[in-house]
N, C-alpha and C positions, 0 to 999 in steps of 0.2 A: 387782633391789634395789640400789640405793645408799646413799652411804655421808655421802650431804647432813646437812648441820645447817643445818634451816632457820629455826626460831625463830620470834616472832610476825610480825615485821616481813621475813620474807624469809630470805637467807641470812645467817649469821652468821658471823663470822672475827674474829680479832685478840680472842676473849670471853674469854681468858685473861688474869689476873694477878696479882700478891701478894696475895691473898685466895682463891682457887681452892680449893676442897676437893676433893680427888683420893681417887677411887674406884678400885681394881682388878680384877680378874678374874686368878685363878691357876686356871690348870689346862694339860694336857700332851696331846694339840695341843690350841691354844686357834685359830689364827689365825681360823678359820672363823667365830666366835662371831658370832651379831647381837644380843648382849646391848651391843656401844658405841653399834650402831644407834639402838637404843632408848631407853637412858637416856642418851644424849647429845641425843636428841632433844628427850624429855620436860625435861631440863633447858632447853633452851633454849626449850621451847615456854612454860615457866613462866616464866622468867626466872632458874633458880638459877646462881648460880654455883658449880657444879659440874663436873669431868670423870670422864668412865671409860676409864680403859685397859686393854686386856689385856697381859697376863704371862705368858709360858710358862715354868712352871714346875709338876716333877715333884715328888715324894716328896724326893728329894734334895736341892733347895733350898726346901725350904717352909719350914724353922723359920729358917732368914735371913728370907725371902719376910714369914713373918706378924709377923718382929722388926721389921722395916722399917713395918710400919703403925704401930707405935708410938712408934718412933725417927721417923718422917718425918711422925705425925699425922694419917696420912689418917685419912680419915672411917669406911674401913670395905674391904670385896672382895667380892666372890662368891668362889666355890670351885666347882671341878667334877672331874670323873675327874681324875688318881685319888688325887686328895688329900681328899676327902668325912672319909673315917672318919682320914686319920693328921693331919689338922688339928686333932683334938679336943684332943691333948694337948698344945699351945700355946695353950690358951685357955684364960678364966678363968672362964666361965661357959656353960651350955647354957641353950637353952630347954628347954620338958620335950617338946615334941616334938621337938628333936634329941637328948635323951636317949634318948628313946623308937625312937626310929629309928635310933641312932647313927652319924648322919651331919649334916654341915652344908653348906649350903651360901650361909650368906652370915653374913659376920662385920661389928660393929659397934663400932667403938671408940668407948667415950666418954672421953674423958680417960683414957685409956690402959688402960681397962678392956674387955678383948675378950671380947664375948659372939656364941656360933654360935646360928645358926637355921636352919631349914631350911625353904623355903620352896614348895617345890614341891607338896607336899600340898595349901595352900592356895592355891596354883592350878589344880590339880584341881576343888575344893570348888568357887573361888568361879565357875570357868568355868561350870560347871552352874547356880548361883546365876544367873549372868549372859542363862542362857536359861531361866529362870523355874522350874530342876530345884533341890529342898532335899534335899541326901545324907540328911538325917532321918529316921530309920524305911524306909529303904531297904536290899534286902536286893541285895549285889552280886557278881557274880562277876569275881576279878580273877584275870586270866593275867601273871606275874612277879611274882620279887622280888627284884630287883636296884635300881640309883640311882633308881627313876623309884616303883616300883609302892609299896616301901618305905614314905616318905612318902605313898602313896596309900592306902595301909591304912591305917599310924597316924590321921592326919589326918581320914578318913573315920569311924574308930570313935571318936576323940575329940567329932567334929561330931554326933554321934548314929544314925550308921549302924546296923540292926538288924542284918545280918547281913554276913560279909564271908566268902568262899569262895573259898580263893586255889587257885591250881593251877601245877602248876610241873614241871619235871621232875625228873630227880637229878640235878642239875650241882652246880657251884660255888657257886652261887646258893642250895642246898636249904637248908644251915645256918641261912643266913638267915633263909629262911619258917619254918621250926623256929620261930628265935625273934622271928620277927613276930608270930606265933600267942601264944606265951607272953606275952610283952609286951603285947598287947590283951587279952587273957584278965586279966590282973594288974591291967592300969593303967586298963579301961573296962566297960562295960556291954552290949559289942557282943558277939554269937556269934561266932564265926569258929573256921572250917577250915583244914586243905591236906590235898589231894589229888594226886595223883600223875597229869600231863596225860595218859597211856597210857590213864589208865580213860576213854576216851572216852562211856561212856553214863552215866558218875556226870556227865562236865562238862557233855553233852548236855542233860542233867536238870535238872543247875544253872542253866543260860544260860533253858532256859524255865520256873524258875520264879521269875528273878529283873528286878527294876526295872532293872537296870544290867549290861552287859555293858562292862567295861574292857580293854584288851588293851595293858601298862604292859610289854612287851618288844620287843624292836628286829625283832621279824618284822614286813615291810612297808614296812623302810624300806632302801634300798640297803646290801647288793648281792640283797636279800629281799624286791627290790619288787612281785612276783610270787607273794610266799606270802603266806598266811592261816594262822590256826590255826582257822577257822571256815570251811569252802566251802560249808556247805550250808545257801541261806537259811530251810530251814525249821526250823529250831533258833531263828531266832529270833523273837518277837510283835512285831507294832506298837508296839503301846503302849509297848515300853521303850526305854531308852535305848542304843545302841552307842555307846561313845569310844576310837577311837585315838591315843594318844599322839602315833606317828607324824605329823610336819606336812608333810614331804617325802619321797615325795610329797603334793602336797595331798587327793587322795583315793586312799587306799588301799585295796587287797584288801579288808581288811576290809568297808571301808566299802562297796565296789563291791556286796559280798553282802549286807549290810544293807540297803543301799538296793534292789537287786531285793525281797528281803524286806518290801518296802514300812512299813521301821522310820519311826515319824514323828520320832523323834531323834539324827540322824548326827551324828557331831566328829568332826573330827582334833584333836589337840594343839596348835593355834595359840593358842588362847585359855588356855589351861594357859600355855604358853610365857609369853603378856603378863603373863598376873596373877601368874604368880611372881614377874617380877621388877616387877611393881605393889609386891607386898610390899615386896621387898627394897628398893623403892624410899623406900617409907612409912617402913619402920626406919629408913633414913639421913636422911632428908628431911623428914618430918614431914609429907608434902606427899602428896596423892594423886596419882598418877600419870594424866595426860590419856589414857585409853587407846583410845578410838576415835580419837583422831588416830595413837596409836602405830601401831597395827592399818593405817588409812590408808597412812601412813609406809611403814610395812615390805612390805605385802601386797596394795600397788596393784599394779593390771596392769606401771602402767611399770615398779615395780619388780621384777619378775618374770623 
């Protein structure tokens, strides 16, 4: 992958100037991100005059960091580990899903009024959308709850999810699913559990008797690119769906056993990745985000 801005007409250079709205990305390390990838691309693919920068920055400078968008007028930032949850309280408004999730991860200045969203959820959503799957009346089993799965619960039980069955272990993480559970229970219409990942024949149970198997934890993805929490294809049917968050690698453990299991709907997380920040595109931009050219862009062979 490269690091090109192409634009409609070719490569583009010198597209900066006293008019420029400047977007950021805070988070601690950030260097890695292909979030400038992407919406530096989408901007130029459209013609906005727009940039994105990344920012590294911690816990420690965030409340300079998020004064700065207002004192400087940029348009707005993403946000990511592990400024999610302590960004709240420099902001002046939530969405009710970042309320709900309490966490943000992309902020919106309008005239100096900063409002958090959280967007990831609905890239979740819409990736499935995207391959003809409606979270609707769908009953799902989800493994984590930490930055990713969080947003994949709320979002999913807001969208009309029937059932949601999170599983987790005791970590750090548990408080959370605690109040993941409560909060969808409160604020929706959706069933939902947690379970305790150890009881292997309760999650056994759960994976076959539900639409959607999600796996929203970092097993699969280095230095875990060799684990599953699922080995054995026969836990899971055809007919549903398996998604890994994970996008590197591109096809994961998971997935490897899914697809022996001859599932007719494999994901990784690449398509999650684009429509989040499709979203967080739309919020700044007003604009939709060209995202089969993004896709193109970032996860051609060349760039690989």
């Amino acid at each position: 992958m490269t690091n090109k801005i192409t634009g409609v007409n070719g490569p583009i250079t010198g597209w900066l100037d006293g008019h420029t709205y400047l977007i950021g990305l805070m988070a601690y390390p950030i260097r890695h991100s292909m979030s400038p990838t992407m919406h530096n691309n989408a901007f130029a693919k459209l013609g906005l005059n727009y940039t994105y920068l990344c920012f590294e920055i911690g816990n420690d400078k965030l409340k300079g960091a998020v004064d700065a968008i207002r004192t400087l007028d940029m348009r707005g930032s993403n946000v990511s580990m592990p400024n999610k949850k302590e960004v709240i309280q420099y902001l002046d408004k939530l969405s009710p899903a970042s309320e709900m999730c309490d966490a943000v991860n992309t902020i919106v200045n309008d005239h100096g009024v900063l409002t958090g969203y959280t967007t990831d959820g609905i890239g979740f959503v819409q990736s499935l959308k995207d391959e003809g799957i409606d979270i609707k009346g769908k009953v799902m089993t989800l493994t984590g709850a930490g930055g990713a799965a969080t947003p994949i619960a709320v979002q999913s039980a807001l969208d009309g999810a029937k059932e949601i069955r999170i599983f987790n272990i005791k970590d750090d993480k548990w408080a959370q699913a605690e109040k993941n559970v409560k909060t969808i229970q409160e604020k929706t219409d959706c069933q939902v559990s947690l379970t305790e990942l150890t009881d292997q024949e309760a999650f056994k149970q759960s994976i076959a008797e539900s639409d959607i198997y999600c796996d929203a934890t970092s097993v699969g993805m280095k230095p875990l690119e060799d684990k599953t929490l699922v080995s054995d294809p026969s836990w899971f049917h055809e007919d549903m769906v398996v998604f890994d968050t994970v996008y590197a690698p591109r096809t994961t453990k998971l997935m490897q056993v899914a697809q022996k299991a001859g599932v007719k709907h494999v994901f990784d997380g690449i398509g999650m990745m684009i429509d989040q920040g499709a979203a967080s595109f739309k919020l700044w931009t007003g604009k939709d985000m060209p995202t089969d050219y993004i896709r193109e862009i970032m996860f051609s062979d060349d760039n690989n």
